[in-house]
N, C-alpha and C positions, 0 to 999 in steps of 0.2 A: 439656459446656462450661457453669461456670456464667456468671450474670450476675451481676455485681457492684454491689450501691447505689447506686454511683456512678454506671454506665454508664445503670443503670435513672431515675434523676434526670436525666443529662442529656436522654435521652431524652423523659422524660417534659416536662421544658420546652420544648423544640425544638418536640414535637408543641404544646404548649400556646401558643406565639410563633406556630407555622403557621397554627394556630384562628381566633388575633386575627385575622390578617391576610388569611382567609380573609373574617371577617367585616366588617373596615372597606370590604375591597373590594367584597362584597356590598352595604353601605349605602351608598357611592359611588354603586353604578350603579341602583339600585332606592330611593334615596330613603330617608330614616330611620323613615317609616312603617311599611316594610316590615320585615313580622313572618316567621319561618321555616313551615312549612307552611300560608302564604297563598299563592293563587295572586296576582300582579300583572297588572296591571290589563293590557286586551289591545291593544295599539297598532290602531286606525283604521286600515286600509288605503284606498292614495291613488288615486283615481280613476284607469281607465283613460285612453286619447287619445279614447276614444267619450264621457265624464265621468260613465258607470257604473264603479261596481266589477264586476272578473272572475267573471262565474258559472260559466265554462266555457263549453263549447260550448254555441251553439243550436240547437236543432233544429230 
């Protein structure tokens, strides 16, 4: 079954629409900084009820 130009184009923009808006939403949530194989920056974790952070168990 071939593929026809046509089908191969719209294809081809659909994927190319999906990309954009892969990537607006990426910069949405990560800030315009944020570059593709950067890691982002590591969220602070919030004090326990003791006002340490969790190490796990103590021994």
């Amino acid at each position: 079954m071939a593929t026809s130009r046509e089908t191969f184009t719209q294809v081809k923009d659909i994927l190319r629409k999906l990309d954009r808006s892969i990537d607006a939403a990426r910069e949405r949530r990560t800030g315009p900084d944020h570059r593709p194989g950067m890691a982002a920056p590591a969220r602070p974790q919030p004090p326990q009820s003791n006002g340490r952070a969790d190490h796990g168990p103590t021994p």
